[in-house]
N, C-alpha and C positions, 0 to 999 in steps of 0.2 A: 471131792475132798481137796483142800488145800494142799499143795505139793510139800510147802516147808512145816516142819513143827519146830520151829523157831519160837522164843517167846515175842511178844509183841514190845516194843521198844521200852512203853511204860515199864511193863514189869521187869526186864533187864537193867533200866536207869532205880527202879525203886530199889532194888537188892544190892545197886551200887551204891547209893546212898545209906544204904544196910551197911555192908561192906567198911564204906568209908570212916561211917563214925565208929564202930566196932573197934576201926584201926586206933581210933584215941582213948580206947577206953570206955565208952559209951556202953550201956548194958544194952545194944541194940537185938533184934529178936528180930531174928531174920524168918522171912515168908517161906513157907513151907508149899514147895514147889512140886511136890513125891507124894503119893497115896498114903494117907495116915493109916491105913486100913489095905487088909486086902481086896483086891476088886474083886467085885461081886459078878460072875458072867452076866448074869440076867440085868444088870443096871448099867456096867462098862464104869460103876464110881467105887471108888475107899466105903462110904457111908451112906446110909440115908439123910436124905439133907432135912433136918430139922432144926428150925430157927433156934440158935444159941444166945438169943438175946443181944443181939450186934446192933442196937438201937431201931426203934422203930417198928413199927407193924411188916412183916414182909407179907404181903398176901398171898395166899392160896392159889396154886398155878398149876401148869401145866407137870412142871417137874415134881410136884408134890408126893404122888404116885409113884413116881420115874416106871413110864409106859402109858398113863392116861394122857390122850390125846385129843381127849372132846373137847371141845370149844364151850369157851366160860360161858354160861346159860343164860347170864343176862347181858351182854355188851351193850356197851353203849354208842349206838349208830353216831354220835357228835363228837367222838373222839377228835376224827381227824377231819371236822371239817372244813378248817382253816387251811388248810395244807395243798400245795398245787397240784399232788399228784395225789391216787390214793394210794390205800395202804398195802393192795398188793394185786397183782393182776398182768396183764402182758403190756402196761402203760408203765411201767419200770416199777413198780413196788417188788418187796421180795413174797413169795407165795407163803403165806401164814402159816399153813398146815402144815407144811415139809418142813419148816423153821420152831415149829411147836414140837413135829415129832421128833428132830434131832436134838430140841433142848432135851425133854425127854428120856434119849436115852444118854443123856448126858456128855450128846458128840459135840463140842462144842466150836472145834474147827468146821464142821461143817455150816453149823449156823453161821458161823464168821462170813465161812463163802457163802451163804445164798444169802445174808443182807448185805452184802461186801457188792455180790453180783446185781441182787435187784434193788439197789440204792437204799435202801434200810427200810422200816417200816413204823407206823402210825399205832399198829395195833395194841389195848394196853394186855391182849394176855401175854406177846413178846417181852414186853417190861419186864412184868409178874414172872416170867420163866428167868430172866438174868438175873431179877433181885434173886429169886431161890437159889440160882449158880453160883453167890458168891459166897453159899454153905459149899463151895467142893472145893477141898482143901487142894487138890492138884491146879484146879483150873482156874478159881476165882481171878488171876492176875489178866488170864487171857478175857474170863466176864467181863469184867469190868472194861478194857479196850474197844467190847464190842458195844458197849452200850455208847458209842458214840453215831450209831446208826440207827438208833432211837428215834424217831417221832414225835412219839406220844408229847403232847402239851403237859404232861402228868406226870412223866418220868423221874425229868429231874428232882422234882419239891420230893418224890415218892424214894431217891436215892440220897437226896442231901437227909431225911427223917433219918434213914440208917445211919448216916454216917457222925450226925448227930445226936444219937442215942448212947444208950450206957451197956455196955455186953463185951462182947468178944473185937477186943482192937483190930485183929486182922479181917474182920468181915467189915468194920466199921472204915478203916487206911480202903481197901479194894471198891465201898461203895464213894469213897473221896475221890477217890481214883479215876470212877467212871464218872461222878460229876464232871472233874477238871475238864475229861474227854468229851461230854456235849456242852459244858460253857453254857454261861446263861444267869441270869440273877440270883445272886445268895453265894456262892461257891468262893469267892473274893473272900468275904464275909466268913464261912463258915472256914475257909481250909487258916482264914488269921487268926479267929480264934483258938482252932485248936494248937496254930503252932505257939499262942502265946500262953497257953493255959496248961496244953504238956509239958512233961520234963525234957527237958535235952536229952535227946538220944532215944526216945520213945516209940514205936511204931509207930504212934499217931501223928509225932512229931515230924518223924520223914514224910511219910505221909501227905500231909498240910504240905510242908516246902515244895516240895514235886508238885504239890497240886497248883500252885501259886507257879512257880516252873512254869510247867502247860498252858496254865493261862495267860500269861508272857504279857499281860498287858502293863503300863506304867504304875497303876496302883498295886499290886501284885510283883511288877520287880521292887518297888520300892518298901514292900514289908520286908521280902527279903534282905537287902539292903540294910535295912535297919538294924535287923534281927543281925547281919553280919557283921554290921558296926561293933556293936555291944560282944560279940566273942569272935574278933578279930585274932588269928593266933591261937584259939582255945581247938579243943579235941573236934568239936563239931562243925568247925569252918568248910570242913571240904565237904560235909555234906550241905553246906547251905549255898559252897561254888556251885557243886556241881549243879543244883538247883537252876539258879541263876543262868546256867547255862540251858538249858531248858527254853528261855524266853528267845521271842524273835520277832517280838515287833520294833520297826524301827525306832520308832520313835523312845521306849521301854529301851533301846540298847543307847540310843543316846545319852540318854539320863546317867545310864551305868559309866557309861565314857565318861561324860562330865563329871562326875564325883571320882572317878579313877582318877583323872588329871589333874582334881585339885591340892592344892598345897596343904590348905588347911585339915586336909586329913589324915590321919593315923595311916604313916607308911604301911602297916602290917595290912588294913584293910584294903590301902590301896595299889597291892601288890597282888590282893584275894581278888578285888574286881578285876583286874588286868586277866588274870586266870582264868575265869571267869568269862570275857569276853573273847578269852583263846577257842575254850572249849566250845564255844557256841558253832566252830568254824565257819561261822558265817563274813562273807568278805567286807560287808557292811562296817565293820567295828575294824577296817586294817589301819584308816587314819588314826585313828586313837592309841590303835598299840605301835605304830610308827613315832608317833610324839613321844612315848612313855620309854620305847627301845632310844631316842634321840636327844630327849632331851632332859632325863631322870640322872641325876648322879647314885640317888638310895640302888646298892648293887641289888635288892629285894625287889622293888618294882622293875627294874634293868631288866635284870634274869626273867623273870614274869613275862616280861615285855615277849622278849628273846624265845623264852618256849612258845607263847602265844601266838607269834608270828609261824612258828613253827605246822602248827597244829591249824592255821589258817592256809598255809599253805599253797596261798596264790605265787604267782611268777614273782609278783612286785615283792610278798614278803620275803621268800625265798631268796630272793637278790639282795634284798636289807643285810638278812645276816652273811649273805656271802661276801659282802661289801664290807662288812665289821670284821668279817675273819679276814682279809685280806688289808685290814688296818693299822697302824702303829700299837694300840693302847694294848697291853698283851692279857691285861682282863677280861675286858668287852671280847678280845679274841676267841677266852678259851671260853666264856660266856656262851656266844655264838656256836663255838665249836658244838659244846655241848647238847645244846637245844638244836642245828641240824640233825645230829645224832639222833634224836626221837620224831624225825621225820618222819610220815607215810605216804608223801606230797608226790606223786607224778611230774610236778611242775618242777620239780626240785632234781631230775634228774639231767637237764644238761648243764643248768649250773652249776652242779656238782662236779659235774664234767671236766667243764672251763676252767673251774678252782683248783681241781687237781693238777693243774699245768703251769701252775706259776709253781712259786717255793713258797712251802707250808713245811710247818716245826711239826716233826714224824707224832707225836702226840695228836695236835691239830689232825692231820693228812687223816688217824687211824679216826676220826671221829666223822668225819666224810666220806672215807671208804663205807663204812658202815651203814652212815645213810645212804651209800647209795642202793647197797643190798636189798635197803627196805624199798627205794624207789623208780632203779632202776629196769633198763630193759634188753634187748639185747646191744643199743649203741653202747650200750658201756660195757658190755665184758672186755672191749680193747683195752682200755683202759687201765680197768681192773685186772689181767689178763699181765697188762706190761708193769703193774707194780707186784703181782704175786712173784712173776718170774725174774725180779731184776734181785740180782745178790746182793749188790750194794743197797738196797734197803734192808732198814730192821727185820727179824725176823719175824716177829710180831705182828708187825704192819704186814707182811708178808703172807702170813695166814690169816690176818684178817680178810685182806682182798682175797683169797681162797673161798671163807667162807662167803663169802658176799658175791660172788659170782653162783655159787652154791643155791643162795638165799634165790635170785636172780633165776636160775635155773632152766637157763636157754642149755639146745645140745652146743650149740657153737662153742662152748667154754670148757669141754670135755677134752678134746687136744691137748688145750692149753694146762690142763690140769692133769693131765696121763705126762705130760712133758716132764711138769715141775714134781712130780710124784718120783720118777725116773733118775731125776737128778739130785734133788734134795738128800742131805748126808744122812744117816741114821739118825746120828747126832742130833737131829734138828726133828724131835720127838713130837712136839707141838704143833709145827708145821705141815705132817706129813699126816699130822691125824684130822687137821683142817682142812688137807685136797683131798682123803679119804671121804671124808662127810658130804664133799661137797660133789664128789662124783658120784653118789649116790642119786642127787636129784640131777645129773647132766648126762652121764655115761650112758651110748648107746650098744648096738653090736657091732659099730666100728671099729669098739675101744675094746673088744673081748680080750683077742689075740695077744695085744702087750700088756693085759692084765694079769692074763693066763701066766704070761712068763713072770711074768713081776709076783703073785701066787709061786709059783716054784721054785723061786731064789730068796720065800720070805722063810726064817724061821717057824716052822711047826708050831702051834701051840701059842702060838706068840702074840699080844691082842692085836697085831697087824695084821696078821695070819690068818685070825677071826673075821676080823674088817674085810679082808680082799675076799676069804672065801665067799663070804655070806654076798657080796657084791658080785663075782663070778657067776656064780651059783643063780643070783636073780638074773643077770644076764643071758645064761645058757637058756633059761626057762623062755625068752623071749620076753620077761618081762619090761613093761616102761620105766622110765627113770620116776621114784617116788618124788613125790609133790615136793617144792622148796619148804623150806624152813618159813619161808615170808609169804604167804600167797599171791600172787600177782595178779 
């Protein structure tokens, strides 16, 4: 069995694009990811999967039953015989029969790992069992992924049918879905039809962009594109970014570049491509949002720029905005500031570093402390370490850099934090409740002793009092210090 039950990438990016348009308004109708039914012991599914009319012939399969496992009575020997390998056996195919009988009982992480494991397979009743899967309301998002280890010459045309039929949207978006995932003729075609013939904000409509997404090629960034031009600024832009970001052929992100940078277009849309080219974080697209961070006056595409380097997050973006933050124009600064702030960039931790040592407006500094929490590792609790404890800083800033060593969650920072807990005035209520948080993920049993005492001089009853016990307490048990707030 598969270790993780993780959704598979698609289905998490498709519920974002749910998600996202929902947030403007959209009457989006989000996938139903949870048993509509109780599960039945003897099946391990919500229902009997019976074709709801989701376009198309689904054929008759293995999962029909859910438990028949005979093999379709008449196959057809020329399936796979164009194919380099066959379709299963100890020459790398995945074994049909153990792949039938987990469709079957409707385990469908398993069949993931044994075509995952024996390179997918040829066979069409494998097909015929995932078309039936994308009747299981729990699972259909994971189906649809797996059918990218498909084979069969018959698949695809036998998946785009469903998806172009007239029935049930969410069987119709998950057969789009696993098209996108084997690529191949028609899918271009069919996923732009349906994004130009649904309504904005329609399951079918995400659907189609995601699928266009995945397929990342230049005809397919470019519907998108189009489609982004015309509701630039509208509720459903960020699902046709996020889209967009999806795409990763070069060639397809250059194009995006090119109409990002040009003048003659609608700043709004080209503020949405720059977005767009962030979220791909692919390094590929860092010249393009270098120019847009450089040489754009519209603060819309700037900032754009500014988060997108962010979210790319190589050395050389990274340095872009540390370079801006450390610059006259005090826009672009707080610009910058900002967009390190939503850092999760590795790369971005000695520069962080570096910038906290010149002089930065306490505003700025708390917007850096913070990314560094999200980036940093243990070279920086010094750091952070020498700004929580200096008095002469804000107190703000103060507990920011608390929790961010917190975030960080090396034991090294636990001294440092049993220190400023020790010294900090009562008075200073915000502060003390940010090195409280943060010795939670740092404090070991070195720290018991002056916790214990610092518990006994606190007020009873008092949510301090709460905080140190319940900290004591997990110490005394031997417990580890709980996971940061940031995972590292």
């Amino acid at each position: 069995m598969i270790a993780s039950m993780a959704l598979p990438r698609s289905a998490v990016l498709l519920l974002g694009l749910l998600a996202a348009a929902a947030a403007g308004g959209a009457g989006w109708v989000l996938l139903r990811e949870e048993p509509a039914a109780p599960v039945d012991p003897g099946t391990g599914t919500g229902r009997t999967p019976t074709f709801e009319g989701g376009g198309g012939r689904i054929p008759d399969g293995p999962g029909a039953a859910r438990g028949r496992t005979d093999p379709d009575p008449d196959p057809d020997p020329d399936d796979d015989r164009d194919l380099d390998r066959p379709a299963e056996g100890p020459e790398g195919g995945a074994d049909v029969e153990e792949v039938l009988a987990a469709a079957a009982r409707g385990d469908w992480l398993e069949v993931e790992r044994l075509l995952s494991a024996g390179g997918g397979t040829a066979d069409p009743r494998v097909t015929k069992a995932l078309l039936l899967g994308l009747q299981d309301d729990r699972w259909r998002n994971r189906v649809a992924d797996i059918a990218r280890y498909l084979k069969d010459p018959a698949a695809l045309s036998l998946f785009l049918e469903v998806a172009k039929g007239e029935g049930n949207p969410m069987v119709r978006a998950a057969a789009l879905s696993a098209c996108a995932a084997m690529g191949g003729p028609g899918v271009l075609e069919a996923a732009g039809d349906l994004l130009r013939s649904e309504k904005p904000g329609s399951i079918l409509g995400g659907a189609a962009a995601l699928a266009l997404g995945k397929l990342g090629t230049p005809e397919a960034a470019r519907q998108l594109t189009d489609l982004l031009r015309q509701r630039a600024g509208g509720p459903h832009a960020a699902a046709l970014v996020q889209a967009l970001s999806e795409v990763r052929s070069p060639e397809a992100l250059a194009a995006v570049g090119e109409m990002a940078m040009d003048d003659a277009n609608d700043p709004e849309f080209r503020a949405a491509l720059v977005r767009a080219l962030g979220q791909t974080r692919e390094p590929g697209v860092l010249n393009d949002l270098l120019r847009a961070s450089r040489d754009q006056e519209d603060e819309g595409i700037r900032g754009a720029a500014y988060q997108a380097l962010a979210l790319v997050g190589t050395a050389e973006a990274i340095q872009e905005l540390v370079t801006v933050l450390q610059g006259a124009d005090n826009q672009r600064r707080h610009e910058a500031a900002l967009a390190l702030g939503g850092t999760s960039s590795k790369a971005a931790g000695p520069l962080l570093e570096e910038a906290l040592g010149g002089a930065l407006d306490p505003v700025l500094k708390a917007y850096v402390v913070t990314a560094l929490g999200r980036t940093g590792s243990k070279s920086s609790v010094e750091v952070l370490g020498r700004i929580a404890a200096d008095a002469a800083e804000d107190g703000n800033l103060r507990g920011t850099a608390a929790r961010s060593l917190g975030q960080i969650g090396d034991p090294s920072a636990a001294p440092i934090l049993v220190k400023l807990l020790q010294d900090a005035p009562a008075t200073e209520a915000s502060l003390r409740s940010q090195v409280l948080g943060a010795l939670r993920s740092t404090a070991t049993a070195a720290e018991l002793p002056a916790l214990e005492r610092m518990l006994e001089g606190t007020k009873q009853e008092s949510s301090e009092w709460f905080v140190l016990k319940s900290l004591v307490e997990q110490l005394r048990r031997g417990g580890a210090p709980l996971r940061p707030l940031q995972s590292k």
